[in-house]
C-alpha positions as CSV (number, residue, x, y, z in Angstrom):
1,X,4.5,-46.9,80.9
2,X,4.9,-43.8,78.3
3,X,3.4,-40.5,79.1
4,X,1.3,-40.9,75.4
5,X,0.6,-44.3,76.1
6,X,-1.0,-43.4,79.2
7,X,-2.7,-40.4,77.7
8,X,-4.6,-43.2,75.1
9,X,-5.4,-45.3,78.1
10,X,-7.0,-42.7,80.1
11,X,-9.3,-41.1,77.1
12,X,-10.1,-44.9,76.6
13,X,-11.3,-45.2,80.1
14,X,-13.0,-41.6,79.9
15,X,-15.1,-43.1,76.9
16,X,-16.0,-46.2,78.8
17,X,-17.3,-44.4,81.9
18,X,-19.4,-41.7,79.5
19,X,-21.0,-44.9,78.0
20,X,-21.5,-46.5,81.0
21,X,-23.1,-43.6,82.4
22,X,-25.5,-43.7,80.0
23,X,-26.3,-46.8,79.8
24,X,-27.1,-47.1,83.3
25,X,-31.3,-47.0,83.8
26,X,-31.8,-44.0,86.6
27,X,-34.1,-46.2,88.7
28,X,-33.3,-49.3,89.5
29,X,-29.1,-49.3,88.0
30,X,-27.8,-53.3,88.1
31,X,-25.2,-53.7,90.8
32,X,-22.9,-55.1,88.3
33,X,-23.2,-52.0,86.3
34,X,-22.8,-49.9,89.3
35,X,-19.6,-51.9,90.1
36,X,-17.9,-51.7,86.7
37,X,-18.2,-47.9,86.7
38,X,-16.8,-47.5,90.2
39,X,-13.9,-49.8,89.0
40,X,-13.8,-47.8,85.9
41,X,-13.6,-44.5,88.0
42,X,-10.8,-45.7,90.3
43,X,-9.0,-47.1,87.2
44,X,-9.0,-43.6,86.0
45,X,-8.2,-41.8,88.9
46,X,-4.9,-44.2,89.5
47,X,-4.0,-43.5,85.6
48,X,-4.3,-39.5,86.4
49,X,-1.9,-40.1,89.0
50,X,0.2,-41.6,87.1
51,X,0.5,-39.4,84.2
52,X,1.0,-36.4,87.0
53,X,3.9,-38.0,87.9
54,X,5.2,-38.5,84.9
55,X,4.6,-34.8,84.1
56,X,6.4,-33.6,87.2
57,X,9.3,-35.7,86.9
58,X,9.5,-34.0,83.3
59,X,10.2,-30.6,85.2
């Protein structure tokens, strides 16, 4: 995977945790809704990763 590509998939996944977030009622959240934005998160997390490792392999 491309370092730009990568950078698109991650801002993508940024947007879709932000709406998530606020989607999500403050009392009472679905579980389902709670599980797609903890999948979301560790999506995101892994796809940092990546792109550090892509970065550092640049130096």
């Amino acid at each position: 995977m491309n370092k730009e590509r990568l950078i698109k998939e991650i801002k993508e996944i940024e947007r879709k945790v932000e709406e998530l977030k606020k989607s999500v009622p403050v009392h009472s959240p679905k579980v389902s809704m709670m599980q797609e934005l903890e999948d979301l998160e560790e999506e995101l997390e892994t796809k940092k990763k990546m792109l550090e490792d892509i970065k550092s392999k640049q130096k």
